[in-house]
C-alpha positions in Angstrom: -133.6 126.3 -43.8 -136.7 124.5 -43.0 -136.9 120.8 -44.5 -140.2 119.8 -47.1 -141.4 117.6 -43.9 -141.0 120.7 -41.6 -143.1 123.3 -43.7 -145.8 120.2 -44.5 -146.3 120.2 -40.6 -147.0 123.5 -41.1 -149.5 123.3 -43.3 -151.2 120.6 -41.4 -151.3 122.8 -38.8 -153.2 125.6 -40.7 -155.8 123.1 -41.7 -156.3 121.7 -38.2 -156.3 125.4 -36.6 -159.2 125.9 -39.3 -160.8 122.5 -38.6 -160.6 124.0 -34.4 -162.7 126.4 -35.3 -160.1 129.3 -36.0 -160.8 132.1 -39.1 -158.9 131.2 -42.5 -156.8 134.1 -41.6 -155.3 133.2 -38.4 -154.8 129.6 -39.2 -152.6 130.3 -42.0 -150.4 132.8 -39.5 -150.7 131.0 -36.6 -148.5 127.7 -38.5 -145.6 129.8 -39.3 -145.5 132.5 -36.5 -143.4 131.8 -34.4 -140.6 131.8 -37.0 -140.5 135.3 -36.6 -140.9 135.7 -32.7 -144.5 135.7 -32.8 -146.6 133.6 -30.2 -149.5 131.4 -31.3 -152.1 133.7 -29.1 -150.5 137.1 -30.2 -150.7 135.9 -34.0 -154.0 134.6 -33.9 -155.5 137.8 -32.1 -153.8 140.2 -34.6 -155.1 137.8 -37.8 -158.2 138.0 -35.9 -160.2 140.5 -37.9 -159.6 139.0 -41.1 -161.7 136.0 -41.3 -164.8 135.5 -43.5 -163.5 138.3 -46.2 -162.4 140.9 -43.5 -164.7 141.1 -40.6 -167.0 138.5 -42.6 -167.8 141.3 -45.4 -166.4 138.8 -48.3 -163.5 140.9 -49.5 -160.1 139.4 -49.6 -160.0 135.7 -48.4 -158.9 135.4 -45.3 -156.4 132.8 -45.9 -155.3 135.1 -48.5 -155.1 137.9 -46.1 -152.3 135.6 -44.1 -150.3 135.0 -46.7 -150.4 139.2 -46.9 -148.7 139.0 -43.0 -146.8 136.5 -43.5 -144.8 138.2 -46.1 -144.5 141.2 -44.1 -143.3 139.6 -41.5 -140.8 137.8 -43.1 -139.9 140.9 -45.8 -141.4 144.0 -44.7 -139.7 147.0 -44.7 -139.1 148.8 -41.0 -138.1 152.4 -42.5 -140.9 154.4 -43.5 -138.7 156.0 -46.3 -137.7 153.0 -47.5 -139.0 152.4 -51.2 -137.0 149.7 -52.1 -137.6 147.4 -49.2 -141.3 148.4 -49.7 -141.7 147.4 -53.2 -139.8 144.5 -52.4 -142.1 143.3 -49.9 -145.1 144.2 -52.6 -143.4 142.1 -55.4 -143.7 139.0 -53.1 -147.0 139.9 -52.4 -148.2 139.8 -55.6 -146.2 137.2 -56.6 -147.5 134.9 -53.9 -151.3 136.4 -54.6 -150.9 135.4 -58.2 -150.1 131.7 -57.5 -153.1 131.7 -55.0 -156.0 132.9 -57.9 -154.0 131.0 -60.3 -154.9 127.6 -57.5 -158.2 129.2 -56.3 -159.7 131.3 -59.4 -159.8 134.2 -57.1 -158.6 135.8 -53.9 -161.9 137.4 -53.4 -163.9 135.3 -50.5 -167.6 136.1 -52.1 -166.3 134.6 -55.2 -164.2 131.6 -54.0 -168.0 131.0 -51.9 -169.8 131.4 -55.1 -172.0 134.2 -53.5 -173.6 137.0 -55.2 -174.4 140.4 -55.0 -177.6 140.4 -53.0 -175.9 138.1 -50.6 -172.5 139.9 -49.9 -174.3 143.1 -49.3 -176.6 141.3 -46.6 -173.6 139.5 -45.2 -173.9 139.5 -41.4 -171.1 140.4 -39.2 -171.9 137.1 -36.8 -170.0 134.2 -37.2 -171.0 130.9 -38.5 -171.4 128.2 -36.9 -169.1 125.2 -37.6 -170.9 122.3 -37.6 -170.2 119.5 -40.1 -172.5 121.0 -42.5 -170.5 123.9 -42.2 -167.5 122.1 -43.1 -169.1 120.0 -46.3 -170.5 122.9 -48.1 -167.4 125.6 -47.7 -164.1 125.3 -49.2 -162.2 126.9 -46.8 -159.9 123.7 -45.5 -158.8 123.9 -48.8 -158.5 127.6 -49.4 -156.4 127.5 -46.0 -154.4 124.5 -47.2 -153.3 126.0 -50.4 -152.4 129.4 -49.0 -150.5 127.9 -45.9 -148.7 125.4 -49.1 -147.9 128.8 -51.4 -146.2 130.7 -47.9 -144.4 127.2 -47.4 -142.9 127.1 -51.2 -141.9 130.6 -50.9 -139.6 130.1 -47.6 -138.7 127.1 -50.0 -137.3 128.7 -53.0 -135.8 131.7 -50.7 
């Protein structure tokens, strides 16, 4: 049983791995991996991929998308034929999703950016660059925050 100062680290941490340039994706992994035997490199080379939408194509948030691996790591099934751990594991997940577009107004990374159609279809697969405009026009900190602070509540309540 982590204590409230212990899982608020945590969330610091996913905002400063954001603020150091990581995805929203692997900053929210990276603050809690290693409570289930994962290394900070390992977990932020596997949440790799997810940042800016997925692969920067505006889908589901990245941050989002952690919160997804989190809960399989700390819930997911290991037996292919096993339903009930399965839909166990999907209950948190949309319980935990629920609380993040009740926060965010979505979970969707074009809408959370405000982009529209024209502009997610001509989304570029290159990264942007983080500069301090970067960080004053995008909402991610926050997006990462509040993802990292739903995770923390969960392993809270449990």
């Amino acid at each position: 049983m982590m204590t409230d100062i212990e899982l608020d680290k945590r969330v610091e941490r996913a905002v400063e791995n954001f603020m150091a340039g990581y995805g929203c994706c692997q900053s929210v992994v990276a603050a809690f991996a290693d409570l289930y035997g994962l290394d900070d490199t390992l977990a932020k080379k596997i949440a790799a991929g997810f940042g800016g939408g997925v692969g920067r194509m505006r889908m589901m948030c990245g941050a989002v998308s952690g919160i997804v691996m989190l809960v399989g790591l700390d819930c997911g099934q290991t037996e292919g034929s096993d339903r009930e751990g399965k839909s166990a594991c999907y209950k948190v997940v949309q319980d935990l999703l629920a609380k993040s577009k009740e926060e965010n107004g979505s979970v969707i990374c074009a809408e959370i950016l405000g982009l529209k159609g024209y502009e997610k279809a001509n989304s570029s697969y290159v990264a942007s660059a983080r500069t301090a405009e970067y960080y004053k026009t995008r909402p991610c900190a926050a997006k990462v925050e509040s993802a990292a602070r739903i995770f923390a509540n969960y392993l809270k309540a449990k």
